[in-house]
N, C-alpha and C positions, 0 to 999 in steps of 0.2 A: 582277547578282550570281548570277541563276541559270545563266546561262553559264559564269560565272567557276568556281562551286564546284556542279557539277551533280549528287554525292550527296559522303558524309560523303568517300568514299573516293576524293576527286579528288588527293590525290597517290600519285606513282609516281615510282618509284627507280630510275634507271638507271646499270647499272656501268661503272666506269671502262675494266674488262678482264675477259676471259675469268675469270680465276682467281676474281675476287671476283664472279662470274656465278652464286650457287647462290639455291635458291630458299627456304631457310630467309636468310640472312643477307637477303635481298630484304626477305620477310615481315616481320623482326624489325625492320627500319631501317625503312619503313615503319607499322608499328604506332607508333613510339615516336618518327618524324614527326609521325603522324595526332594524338594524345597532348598535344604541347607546342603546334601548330598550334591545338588546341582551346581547350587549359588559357591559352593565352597571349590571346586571341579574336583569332585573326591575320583571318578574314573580318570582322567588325566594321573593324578597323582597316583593312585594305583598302577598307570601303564608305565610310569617311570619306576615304581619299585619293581614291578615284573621284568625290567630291563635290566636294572640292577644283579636281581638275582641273575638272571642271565649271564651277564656281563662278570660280573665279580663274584657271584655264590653268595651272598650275603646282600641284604639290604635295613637300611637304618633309619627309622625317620622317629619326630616327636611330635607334640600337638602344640598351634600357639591360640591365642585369642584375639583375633581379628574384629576392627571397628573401622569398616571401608566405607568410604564414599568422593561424592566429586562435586562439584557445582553445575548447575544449569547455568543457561544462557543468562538469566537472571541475576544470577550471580547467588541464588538458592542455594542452600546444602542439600544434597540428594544421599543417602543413607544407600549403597549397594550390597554388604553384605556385612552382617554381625554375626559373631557367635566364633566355634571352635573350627581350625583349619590344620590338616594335613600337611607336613612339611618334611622333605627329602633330607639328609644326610645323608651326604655322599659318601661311601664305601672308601674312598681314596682317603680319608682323612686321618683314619690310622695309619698309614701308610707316614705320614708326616708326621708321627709323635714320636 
């Protein structure tokens, strides 16, 4: 894993073309990569497909659409994490059809 994700800032953004080549639009895709990469715990779930392969030679997973959150003390809606999320299928489940 430490290979894998060797500090917070292991992804990079590379552009299509020249045009979209500036160094703020870089920065800001980036940042807001870094963000949902986080908020989503995309290296957790990566360290569980690496175990998998391990484990079973094979590993499966799909994408869902995730709209999380919780309440405050307040009894407030708190918004934790939107957007797309990584999700495991388990190897063992063919095994069961």
């Amino acid at each position: 894993m430490a290979a894998l994700f060797p500090t917070e800032n292991w992804f990079k953004w590379m552009p299509a073309n020249m045009e979209s080549a500036t160094k703020n639009k870089a920065s800001s895709i980036e940042a807001y990569m870094r963000t949902k990469l986080r908020d989503s715990q995309f290296s957790e779930f990566v360290s569980q497909m690496i175990l998998d392969y391990i484990d079973y030679g094979n590993c499966f997973a799909t994408v869902e659409y995730v709209n999380e959150g919780y309440l405050d003390q307040d009894g407030r809606p708190i918004t934790s994490y939107i957007g797309p999320r990584a999700v495991r299928i388990s190897p063992l489940i063919s095994y069961l059809i």
